[in-house]
C-alpha positions in Angstrom: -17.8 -9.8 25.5 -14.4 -7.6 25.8 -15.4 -4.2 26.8 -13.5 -1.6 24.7 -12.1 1.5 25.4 -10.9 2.5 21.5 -11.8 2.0 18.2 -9.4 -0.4 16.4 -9.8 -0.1 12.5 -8.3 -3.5 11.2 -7.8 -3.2 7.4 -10.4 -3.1 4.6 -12.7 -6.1 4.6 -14.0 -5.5 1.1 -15.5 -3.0 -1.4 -19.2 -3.8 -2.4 -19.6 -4.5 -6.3 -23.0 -3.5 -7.7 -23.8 -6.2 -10.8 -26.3 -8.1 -12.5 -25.5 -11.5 -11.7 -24.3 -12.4 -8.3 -23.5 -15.6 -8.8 -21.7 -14.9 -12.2 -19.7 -12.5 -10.9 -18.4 -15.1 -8.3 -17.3 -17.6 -11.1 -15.5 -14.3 -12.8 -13.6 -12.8 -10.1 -12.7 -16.6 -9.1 -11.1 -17.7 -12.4 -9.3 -14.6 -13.0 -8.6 -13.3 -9.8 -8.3 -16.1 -7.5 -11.3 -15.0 -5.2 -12.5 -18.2 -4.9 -13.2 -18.2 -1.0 -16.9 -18.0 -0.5 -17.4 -16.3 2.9 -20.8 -16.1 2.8 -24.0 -16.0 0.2 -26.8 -14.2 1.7 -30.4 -13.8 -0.1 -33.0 -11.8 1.7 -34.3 -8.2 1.5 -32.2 -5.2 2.0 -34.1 -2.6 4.5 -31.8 -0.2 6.7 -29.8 0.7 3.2 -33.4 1.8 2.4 -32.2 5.9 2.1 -30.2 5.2 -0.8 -32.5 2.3 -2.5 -35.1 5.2 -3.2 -36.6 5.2 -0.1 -37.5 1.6 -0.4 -36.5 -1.9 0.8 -35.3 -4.1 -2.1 -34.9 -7.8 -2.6 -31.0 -9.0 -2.9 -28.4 -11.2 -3.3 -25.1 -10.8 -1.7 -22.4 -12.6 -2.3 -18.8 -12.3 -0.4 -16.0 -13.3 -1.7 -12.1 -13.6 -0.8 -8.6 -14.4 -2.1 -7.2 -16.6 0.7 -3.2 -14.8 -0.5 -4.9 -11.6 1.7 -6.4 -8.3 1.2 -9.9 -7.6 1.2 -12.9 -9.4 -0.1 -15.6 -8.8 -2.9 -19.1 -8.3 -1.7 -20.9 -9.0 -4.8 -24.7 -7.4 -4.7 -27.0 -7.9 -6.8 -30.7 -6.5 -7.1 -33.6 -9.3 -7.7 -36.7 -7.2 -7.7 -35.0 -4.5 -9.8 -32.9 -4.3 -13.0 -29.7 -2.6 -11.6 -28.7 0.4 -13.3 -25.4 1.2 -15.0 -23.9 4.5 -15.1 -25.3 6.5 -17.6 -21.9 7.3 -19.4 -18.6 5.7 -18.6 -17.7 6.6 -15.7 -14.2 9.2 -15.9 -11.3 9.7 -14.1 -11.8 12.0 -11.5 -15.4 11.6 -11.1 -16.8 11.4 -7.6 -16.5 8.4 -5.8 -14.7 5.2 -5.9 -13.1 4.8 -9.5 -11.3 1.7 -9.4 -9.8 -1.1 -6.8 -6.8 -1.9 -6.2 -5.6 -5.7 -6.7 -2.4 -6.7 -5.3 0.2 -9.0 -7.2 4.0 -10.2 -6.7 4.2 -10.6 -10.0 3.1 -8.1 -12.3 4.1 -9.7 -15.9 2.6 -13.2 -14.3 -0.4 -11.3 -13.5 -0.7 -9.7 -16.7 -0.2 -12.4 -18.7 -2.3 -14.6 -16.6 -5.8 -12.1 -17.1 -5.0 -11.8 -20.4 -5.3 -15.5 -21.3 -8.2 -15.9 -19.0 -10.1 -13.6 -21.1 -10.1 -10.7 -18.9 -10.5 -7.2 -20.9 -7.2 -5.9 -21.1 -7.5 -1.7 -20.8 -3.7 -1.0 -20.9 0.0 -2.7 -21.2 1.9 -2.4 -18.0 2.9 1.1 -16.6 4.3 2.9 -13.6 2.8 5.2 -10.9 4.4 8.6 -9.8 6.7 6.5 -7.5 8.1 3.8 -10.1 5.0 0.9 -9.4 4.1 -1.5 -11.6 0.1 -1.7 -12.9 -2.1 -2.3 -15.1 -5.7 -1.9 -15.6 -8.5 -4.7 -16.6 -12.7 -4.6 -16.3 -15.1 -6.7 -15.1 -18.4 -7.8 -17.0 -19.9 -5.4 -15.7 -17.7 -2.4 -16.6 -16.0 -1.6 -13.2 -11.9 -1.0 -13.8 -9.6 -2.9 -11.4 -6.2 -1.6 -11.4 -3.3 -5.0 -11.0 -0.4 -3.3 -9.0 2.7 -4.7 -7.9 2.6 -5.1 -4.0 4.6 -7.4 -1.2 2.7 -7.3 1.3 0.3 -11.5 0.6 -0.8 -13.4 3.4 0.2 -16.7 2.3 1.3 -18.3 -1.4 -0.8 -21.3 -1.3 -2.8 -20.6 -4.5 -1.7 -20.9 -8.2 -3.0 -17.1 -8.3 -0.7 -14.3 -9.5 -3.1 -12.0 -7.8 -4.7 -11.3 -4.2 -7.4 -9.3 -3.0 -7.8 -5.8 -2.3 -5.3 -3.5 -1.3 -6.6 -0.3 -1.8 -9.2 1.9 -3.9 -8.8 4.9 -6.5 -11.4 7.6 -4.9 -12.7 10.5 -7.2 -12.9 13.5 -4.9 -13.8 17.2 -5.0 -11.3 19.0 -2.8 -8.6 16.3 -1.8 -7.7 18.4 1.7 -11.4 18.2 3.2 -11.0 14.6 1.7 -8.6 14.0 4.2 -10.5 14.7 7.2 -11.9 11.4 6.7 -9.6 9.3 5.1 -6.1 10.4 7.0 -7.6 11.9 10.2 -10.5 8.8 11.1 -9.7 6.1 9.0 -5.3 6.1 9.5 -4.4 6.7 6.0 -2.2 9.7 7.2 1.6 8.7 5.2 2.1 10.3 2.5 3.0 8.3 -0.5 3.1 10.6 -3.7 1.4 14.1 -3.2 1.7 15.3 -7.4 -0.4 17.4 -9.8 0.3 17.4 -13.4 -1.4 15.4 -16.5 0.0 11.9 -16.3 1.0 9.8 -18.9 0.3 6.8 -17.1 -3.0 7.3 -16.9 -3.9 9.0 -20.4 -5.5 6.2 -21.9 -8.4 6.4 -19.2 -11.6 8.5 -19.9 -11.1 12.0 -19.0 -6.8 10.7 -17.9 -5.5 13.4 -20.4 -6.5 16.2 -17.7 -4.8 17.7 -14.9 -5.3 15.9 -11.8 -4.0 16.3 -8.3 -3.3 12.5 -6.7 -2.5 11.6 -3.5 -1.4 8.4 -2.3 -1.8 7.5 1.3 -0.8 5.0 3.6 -1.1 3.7 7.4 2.2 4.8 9.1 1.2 2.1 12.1 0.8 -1.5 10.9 -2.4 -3.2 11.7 -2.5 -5.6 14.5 -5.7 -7.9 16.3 -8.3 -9.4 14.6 -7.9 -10.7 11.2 -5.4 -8.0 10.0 -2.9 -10.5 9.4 -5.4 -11.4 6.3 -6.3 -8.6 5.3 -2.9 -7.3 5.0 -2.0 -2.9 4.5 -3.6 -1.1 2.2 -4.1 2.4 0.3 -6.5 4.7 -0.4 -5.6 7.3 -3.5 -7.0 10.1 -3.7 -7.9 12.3 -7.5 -9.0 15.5 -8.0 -9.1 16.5 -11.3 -8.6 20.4 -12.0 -10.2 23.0 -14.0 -13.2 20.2 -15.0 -16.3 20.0 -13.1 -16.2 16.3 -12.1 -20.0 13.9 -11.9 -21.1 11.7 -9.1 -21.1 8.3 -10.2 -23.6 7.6 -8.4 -26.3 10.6 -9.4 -29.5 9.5 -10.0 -29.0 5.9 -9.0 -29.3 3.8 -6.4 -26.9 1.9 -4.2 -26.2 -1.3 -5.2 -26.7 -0.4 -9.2 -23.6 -1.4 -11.7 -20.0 -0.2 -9.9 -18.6 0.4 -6.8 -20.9 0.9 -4.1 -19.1 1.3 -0.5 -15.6 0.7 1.4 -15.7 -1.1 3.8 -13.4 -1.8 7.3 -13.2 -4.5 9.5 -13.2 -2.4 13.0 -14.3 -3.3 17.1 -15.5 -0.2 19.1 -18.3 0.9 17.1 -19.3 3.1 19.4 -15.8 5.8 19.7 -15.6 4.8 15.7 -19.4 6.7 15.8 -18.0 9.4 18.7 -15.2 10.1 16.4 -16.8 10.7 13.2 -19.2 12.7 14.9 -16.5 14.9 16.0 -14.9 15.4 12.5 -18.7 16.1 10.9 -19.0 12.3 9.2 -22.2 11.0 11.2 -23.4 8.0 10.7 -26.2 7.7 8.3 -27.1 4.1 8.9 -27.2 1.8 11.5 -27.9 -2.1 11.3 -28.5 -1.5 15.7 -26.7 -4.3 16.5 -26.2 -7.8 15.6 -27.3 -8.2 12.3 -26.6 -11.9 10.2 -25.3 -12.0 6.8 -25.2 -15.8 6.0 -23.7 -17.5 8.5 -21.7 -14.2 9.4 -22.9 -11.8 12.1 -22.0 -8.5 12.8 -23.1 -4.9 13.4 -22.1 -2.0 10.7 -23.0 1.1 9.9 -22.6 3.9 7.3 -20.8 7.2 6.9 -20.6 9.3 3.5 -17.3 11.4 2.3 -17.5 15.1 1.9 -18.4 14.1 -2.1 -20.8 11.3 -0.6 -19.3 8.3 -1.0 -20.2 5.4 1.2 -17.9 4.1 4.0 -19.1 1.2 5.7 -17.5 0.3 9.3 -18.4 -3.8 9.9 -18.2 -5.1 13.9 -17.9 -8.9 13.3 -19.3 -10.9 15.9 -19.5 -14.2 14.5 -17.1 -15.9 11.4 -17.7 -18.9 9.6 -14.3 -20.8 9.7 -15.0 -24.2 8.2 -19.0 -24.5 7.3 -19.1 -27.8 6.5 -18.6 -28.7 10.3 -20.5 -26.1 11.5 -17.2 -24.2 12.9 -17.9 -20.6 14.0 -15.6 -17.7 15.7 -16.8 -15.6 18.4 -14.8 -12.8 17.9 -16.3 -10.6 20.6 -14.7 -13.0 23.2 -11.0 -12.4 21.5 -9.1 -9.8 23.1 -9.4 -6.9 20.5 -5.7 -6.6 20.2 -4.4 -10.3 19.4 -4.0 -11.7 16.2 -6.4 -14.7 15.2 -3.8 -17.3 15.0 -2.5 -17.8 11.1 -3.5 -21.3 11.1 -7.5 -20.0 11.7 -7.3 -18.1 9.1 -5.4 -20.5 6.9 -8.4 -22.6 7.5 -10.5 -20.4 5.7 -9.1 -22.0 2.5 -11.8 -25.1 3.2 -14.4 -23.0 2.0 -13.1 -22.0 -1.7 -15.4 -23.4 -4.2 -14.8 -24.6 -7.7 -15.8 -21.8 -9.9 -17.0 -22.1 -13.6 
């Protein structure tokens, strides 16, 4: 094992999707978004997210998912003991917690006319963000908004996708400057993008959009190096606090792991000046798998932090990666040095595991 002296945060490794179907959902973020690489499927009982299941361990399925262009992946959970539980009214812009993810394309007219004859829902034609970006916004089955934006930064072209994976999330927050603590001062997202507060037009046609919000868009101002950062490629976390309205929690009254968007996660080594740190800014841990802990074929140790508004950060340690299952070809990645890329064609390799989806 490399000992380490730092915490290293290498990108965002996915957002867990709360749904109905696991395996569904897998088929429908495959055909129309390309995330056809299975990284693992894992079915067994949830206990350590027990605090926010109702106090009680729960029966799951969990499915991750990747688009092998880069960004990060799809962790698609799914209750089997329980009906999940959607929100009880749409859920609005502004409301606390994470509103929408961000899905990267080159191509923003392919992309949009690519969902579209897929049979994705369609919420809006294509706009343009504060800085002059290209997006649009579609939803899943399952009523979680995805927001297609126009973004360079791919990991390779070798798909007939228009789109990649995650390159970001929309976060409903309370007071965007305690926000911050987390976000730009522990988790790196300290550039400033767009810092604006007006009602915007290219967000009006979204539930509660014809408000006044304040959004701030952040970036890393160091790019990501080591691990498999070369994959998961930069990212951005915005930021919305909507003014004079008294936003909800999505998640009141509901469990974790119910319909929507149900934690961030990052790929990170040094778990234990990650937990040092947060400590020190008032984000302590909440949950801790205590070590190696197997998901699949994957292995790893994470743990939890909330926001100031509560939502869920999850911090993953991978110890173990399934490169090619079929002949039984595992990473070590505690024996890497922390700092060195995996080498492209490892993670190119990943690509042997995309399945044919429905």
């Amino acid at each position: 094992m490399t000992f380490m002296k730092e915490k290293i945060i290498y990108g965002i490794q996915q957002v867990g999707v709360g749904v109905s179907d696991a395996e569904a959902a897998f088929n429908w973020y495959g055909k129309i978004l390309g995330a056809d690489l299975l990284i693992f499927d894992d079915n067994n009982t949830a206990t350590f997210m027990h605090p926010y299941m109702g106090g009680s361990p729960h029966k799951k399925r969990a499915i991750l998912s990747a688009n092998i262009q880069g960004g990060g992946g799809f962790e698609l959970w799914q209750y089997l003991d329980r009906v999940p539980e959607p929100p009880a009214d749409e859920v609005a812009l502004g409301d606390l917690g994470i509103y929408a993810i961000k899905i990267k394309t080159k191509n923003i007219d392919r992309a949009y006319e690519s969902t579209k004859s897929k049979g994705a829902k369609i919420l809006s034609d294509i706009k343009t963000d504060p800085v002059g970006t290209s997006f649009f916004f579609i939803e899943d089955p399952y009523g979680n908004k995805l927001q297609i934006i126009s973004y360079d930064n791919f990991f390779t072209d070798n798909t007939n996708y228009s789109t990649g994976g995650i390159m970001g999330c929309i976060i409903g927050v309370s007071n965007i400057e305690e926000a911050r603590r987390l976000y730009s001062s522990v988790l790196g997202y300290n550039k400033v993008i767009y810092d604006t507060t007006e009602k915007f037009s290219d967000l009006s046609f979204l539930k509660g959009g014809k408000k006044e919000f304040r959004r701030v868009l952040l970036a890393c101002d160091q790019v990501k190096t080591g691990g498999m950062s070369p994959l998961f490629g930069t990212s951005q976390i915005e930021l919305v606090e909507v003014k004079n309205s008294e936003p909800n929690k999505i998640f009141k009254n509901r469990f974790w792991g119910d319909i929507g968007f149900i934690h961030l996660c990052f790929d990170v080594r040094g778990m234990a000046f990650l937990r040092a740190e947060c400590d020190r800014n008032g984000f302590p841990f909440t949950i801790d798998s205590l070590g190696a802990f197997k998901m699949g074929e994957a292995s790893g140790h994470w743990c939890y932090t909330e926001d100031p508004d509560g939502t869920l950060i999850e911090f993953v340690e991978t110890f173990k990666l399934p490169i090619i299952k079929i002949f039984n070809w595992n990473l070590n990645l505690q024996k890497r040095d922390p700092h060195k890329s995996l080498p492209r064609w490892v993670l190119r390799s990943l690509s042997l595991n995309r399945k044919k989806v429905k």
